[in-house]
N, C-alpha and C positions, 0 to 999 in steps of 0.2 A: 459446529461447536457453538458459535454462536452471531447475533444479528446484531444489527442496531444501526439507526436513522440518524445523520445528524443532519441539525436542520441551525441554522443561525439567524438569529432575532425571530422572524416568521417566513426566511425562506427556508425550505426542506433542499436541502443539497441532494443526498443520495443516501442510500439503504446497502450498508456495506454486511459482509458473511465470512467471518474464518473459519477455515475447514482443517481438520487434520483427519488425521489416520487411526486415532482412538479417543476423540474428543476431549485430547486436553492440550495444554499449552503452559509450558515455564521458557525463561527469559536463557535460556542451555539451548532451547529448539532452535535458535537463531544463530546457535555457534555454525561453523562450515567443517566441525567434526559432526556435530549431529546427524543424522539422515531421517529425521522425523519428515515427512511429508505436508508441507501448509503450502494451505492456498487463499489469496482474500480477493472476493469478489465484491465488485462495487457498481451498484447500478445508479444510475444519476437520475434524479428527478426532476431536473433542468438543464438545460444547452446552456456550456460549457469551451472557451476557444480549448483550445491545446495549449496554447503561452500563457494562460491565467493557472494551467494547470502544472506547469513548470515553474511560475513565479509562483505558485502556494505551498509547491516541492520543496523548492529552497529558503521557502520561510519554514518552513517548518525545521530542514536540516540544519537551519540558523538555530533554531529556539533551541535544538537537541545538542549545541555543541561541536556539530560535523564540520571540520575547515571548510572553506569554501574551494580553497585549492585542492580539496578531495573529490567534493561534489560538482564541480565545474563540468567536468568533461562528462559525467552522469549526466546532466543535464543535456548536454549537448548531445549524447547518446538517443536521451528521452524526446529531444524534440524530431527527432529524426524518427521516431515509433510511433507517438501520441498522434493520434487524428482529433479534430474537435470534434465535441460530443454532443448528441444533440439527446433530448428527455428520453428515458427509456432504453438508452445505451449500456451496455456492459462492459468494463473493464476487469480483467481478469491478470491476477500476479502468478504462477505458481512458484513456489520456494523450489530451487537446483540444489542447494545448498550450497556444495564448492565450486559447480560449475554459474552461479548468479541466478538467474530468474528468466521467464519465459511469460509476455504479454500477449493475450490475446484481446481480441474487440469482438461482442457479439460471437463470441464462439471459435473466431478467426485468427490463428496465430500471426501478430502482425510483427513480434520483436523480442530478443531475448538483447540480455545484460550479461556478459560472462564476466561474470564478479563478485564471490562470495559477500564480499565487503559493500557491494551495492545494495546484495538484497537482503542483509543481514540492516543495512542503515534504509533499507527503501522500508523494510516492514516495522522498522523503530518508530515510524511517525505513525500509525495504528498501536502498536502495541508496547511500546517503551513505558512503564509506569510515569515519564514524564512528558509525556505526551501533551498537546493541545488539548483535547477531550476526554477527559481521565473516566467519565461515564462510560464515551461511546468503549474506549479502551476494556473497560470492566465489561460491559457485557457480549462484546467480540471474544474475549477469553473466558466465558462463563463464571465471570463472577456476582454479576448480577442480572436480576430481568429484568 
């Protein structure tokens, strides 16, 4: 559906890609009635631990408003999946919908989340119109190139 790089001051972090099932995306795909199909792949253009990638998780679900007595135990979920990353790595989400989300590494399924509510709040930090990167956000959902 769509790509896009984000890079911060002049490092390139990584080249993320949302996918669906007819190339489109409203802020309804993320309910856990929906059964649209998304997937957002992220390849890193830099090594990466796993704990920097967990503390920029919960800054983020900070910025978005998500308790932290929600996001807590996600976390602790995710540090139990995330391996560190090193350049050229892939990380891959796909959306369950009711049943959470399913990680894989380079291809490799390494962790699912059974949690609507995780990956409905895991895929709000890409695509929540109030997002961190309201660009990268735009052009992940095909609003802009």
């Amino acid at each position: 559906m769509g790509s896009a790089k984000l890079s911060v001051v002049f490092w390139d972090i990584y080249q993320s890609t949302l996918y669906s099932d007819d190339g489109t995306f409203t802020s309804d795909d993320l309910l856990p009635e929906s059964h649209k199909p998304l997937a957002l792949n992220i390849q890193y253009l830099r090594d990466i631990e796993a704990d920097e990638l967990i503390e920029a998780t919960a800054d983020e679900w900070d910025k978005l408003g998500v308790e932290k007595a929600t996001y807590q135990p996600w976390l602790n979920q995710l540090g139990a999946i995330w391996p560190d990353i090193q350049e050229n790595d892939e990380l891959l989400f796909v959306l369950k919908q009711a049943e959470g989300g399913v990680f894989y590494f380079n291809q490799s399924e390494i962790g699912r989340v059974e949690s609507a509510e995780f990956a409905k709040q895991f895929l709000r930090i890409w695509l929540d119109p109030q997002s961190s990167y309201p660009k990268l956000r735009n052009k992940l959902i095909g609003q802009a190139k």
